[in-house]
N, C-alpha and C positions, 0 to 999 in steps of 0.2 A: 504494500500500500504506500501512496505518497505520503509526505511530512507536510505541515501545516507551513508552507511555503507562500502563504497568499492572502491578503485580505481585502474587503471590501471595501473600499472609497464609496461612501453613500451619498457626495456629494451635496447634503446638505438634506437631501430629501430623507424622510422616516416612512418606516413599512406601517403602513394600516395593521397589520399582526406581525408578532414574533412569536415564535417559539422552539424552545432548547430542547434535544432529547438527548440524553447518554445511551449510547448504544453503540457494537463496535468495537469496542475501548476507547472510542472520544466523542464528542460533541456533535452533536449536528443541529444547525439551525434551520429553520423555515421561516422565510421572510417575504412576504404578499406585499405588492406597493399596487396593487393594481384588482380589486375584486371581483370588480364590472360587475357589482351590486349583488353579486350572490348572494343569497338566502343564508345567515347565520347558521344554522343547521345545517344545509346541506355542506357548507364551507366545514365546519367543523366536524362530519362524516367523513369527508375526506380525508384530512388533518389524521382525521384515526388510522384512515385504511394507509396514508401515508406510513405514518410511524411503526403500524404493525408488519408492513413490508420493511422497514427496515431490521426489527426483529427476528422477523422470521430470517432474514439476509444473513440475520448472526445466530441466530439457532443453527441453520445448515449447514454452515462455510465456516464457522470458527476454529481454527484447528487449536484453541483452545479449549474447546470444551471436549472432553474426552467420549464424550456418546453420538457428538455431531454426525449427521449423515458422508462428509467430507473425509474427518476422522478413521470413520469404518472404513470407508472404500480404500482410502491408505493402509490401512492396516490389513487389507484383504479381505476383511468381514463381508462385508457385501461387495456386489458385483454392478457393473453399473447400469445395467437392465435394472437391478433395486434401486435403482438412485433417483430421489424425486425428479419432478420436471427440470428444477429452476439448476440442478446441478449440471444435467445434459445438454440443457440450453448455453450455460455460461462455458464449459467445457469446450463447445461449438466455437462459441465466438474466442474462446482463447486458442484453439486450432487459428485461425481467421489472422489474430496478433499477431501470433508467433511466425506464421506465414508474412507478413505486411512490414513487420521488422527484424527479417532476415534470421531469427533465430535468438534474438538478442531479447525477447522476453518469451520464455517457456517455462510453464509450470508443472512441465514435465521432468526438469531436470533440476529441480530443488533440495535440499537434503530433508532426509525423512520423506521424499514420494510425492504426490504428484498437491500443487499450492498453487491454486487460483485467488488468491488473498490481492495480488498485484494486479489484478484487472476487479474485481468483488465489489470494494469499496466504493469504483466510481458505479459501476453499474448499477448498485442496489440505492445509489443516491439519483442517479438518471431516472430510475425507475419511482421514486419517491414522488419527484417532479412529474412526473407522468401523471401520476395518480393524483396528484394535487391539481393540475390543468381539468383533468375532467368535469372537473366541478363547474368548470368557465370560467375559472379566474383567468387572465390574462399578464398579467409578467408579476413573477416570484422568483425567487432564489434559492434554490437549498444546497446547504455549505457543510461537508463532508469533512473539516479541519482541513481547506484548503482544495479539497475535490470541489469545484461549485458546478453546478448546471444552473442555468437558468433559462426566463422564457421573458420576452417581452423588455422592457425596460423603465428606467426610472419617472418617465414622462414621453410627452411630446419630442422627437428628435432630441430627448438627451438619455442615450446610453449606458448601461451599468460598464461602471469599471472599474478594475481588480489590482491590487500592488500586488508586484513579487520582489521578495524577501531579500534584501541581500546576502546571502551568503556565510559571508565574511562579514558583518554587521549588522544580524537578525534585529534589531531595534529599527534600521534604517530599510528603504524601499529601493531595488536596484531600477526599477523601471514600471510605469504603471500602463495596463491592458485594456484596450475597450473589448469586453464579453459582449459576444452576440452565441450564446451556444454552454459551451463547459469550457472549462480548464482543469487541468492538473499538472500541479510541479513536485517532483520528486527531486531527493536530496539525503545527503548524511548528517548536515553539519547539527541539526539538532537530534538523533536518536544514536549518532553514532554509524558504523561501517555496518550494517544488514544487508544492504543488496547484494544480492548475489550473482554474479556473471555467469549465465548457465554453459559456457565454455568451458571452466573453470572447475565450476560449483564450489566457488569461493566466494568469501564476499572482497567486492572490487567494483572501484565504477572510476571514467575518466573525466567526468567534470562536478564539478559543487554541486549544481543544480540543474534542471532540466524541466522546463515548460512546454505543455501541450495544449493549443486549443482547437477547436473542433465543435460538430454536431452532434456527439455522443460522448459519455462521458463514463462509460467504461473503457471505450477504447484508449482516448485521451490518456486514461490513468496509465492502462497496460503501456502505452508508447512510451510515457513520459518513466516508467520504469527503464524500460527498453532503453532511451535516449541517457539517462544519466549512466547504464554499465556500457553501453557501446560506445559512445559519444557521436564522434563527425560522419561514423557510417551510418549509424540510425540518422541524424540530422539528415542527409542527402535521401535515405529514402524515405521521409516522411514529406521531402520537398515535392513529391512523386505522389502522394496520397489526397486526393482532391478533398477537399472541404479542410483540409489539418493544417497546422502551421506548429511552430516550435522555435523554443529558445533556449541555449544552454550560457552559464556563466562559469566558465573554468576559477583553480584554484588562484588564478592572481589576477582573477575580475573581467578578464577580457570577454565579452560576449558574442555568441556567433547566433545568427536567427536564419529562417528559412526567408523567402521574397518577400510573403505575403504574411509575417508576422504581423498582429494589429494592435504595435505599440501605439499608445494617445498621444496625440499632437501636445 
């Protein structure tokens, strides 16, 4: 999973709702700046079926929890005909990663067996977002520590936009993003060296930090792991990936982005 590499610039504007759930192992907010007068109830329906997808995101896939469905199938217990829907489906599109960024994010080759946790987190926060759209709201936010998806924006032609962290100076902002979509920035300098380079299967990565945006936000996540153990090879073919852009900031600040990265004027 990415590290808390980002935060919102709400430029002045406040969301109609907030709200915090712990799940995961960290925080997730939900932030509505845009209702389009939905029914308090039916908004708060959602709000549930929201929150309870992301639970359930951590019942399955937690390869902390020792009876998780994710868990068994590493350990052999089950087979993956027994594996729910959402595991065969994520599995799918981490096939899809692993394909798109040359091998540089596989959670097939992680230690301890097979670890979809690096694509998970954005997915099951995408999917959050989903459920929360249905309702009819029109532009919200939901912030995965750093994974965001969003939909819509802060108003009239003004834009949500996101700071990324610098690196080498976690208090300060290296560059700020106009989000139309997701992001995710994957990094060491706050949890320490866990990526894992599935070449390897060691942990190792070639640059501080690595941002991905895009129109899904699981993949975003999977890449922006991908981009920080690879480095300039995953950078060149994400430049290849239509709707994705990316940004890395090596360990002595210098930054390299894709064409169409959409740093803010």
């Amino acid at each position: 999973m990415t590290t808390s590499g980002i935060g919102v610039k709400s430029q002045g504007a406040r969301p109609r709702v907030h709200l915090e759930e712990e799940v995961m192992g960290t925080v997730v907010t939900f932030d509505i700046y845009d209702d389009a007068g939905v029914a308090p109830t039916l908004l708060a329906q959602h709000l549930e079926m929201a929150r309870t997808s992301l639970h359930d995101a951590d019942r399955v896939f937690s390869t902390w929890r020792e009876a998780s469905p994710i868990n068994r199938l590493r350990r052999g217990e089950l087979g993956l005909r027994e594996m729910p829907t959402d595991v065969t489906d994520v599995l799918a599109s981490c096939m899809v990663a692993r394909s798109l960024s040359g091998g540089w994010f596989d959670p097939w080759s992680m230690p301890g067996g097979i670890d979809p946790t690096g694509y998970v987190k954005g997915w099951a926060t995408q999917r959050a977002l989903e459920i929360l759209l249905r309702s009819g709201v029109r532009s919200a936010i939901v912030n995965a520590a750093g994974d965001i998806a969003c939909a819509g924006d802060l108003g009239i032609g003004t834009p949500f936009r996101v700071g990324i962290v610098n690196p080498r100076s976690p208090r300060e902002l290296a560059c700020v993003v106009t989000l139309r979509g997701a992001i995710a920035t994957s990094g060491v300098y706050e949890r320490g060296p866990h990526l894992i380079d599935p070449h390897t299967r060691r942990a190792g990565t070639r640059v501080e930090s690595a941002s991905v945006t895009g129109p899904d936000l699981g993949l975003a996540d999977a890449l922006a792991t991908a981009l920080c153990v690879g480095g300039a090879d995953v950078l060149e073919r994400i430049e290849g990936i239509e709707g994705y852009e990316a940004l890395t900031i090596g360990s002595d600040g210098t930054q390299a982005q894709t064409s169409s990265f959409p740093l803010a004027e």
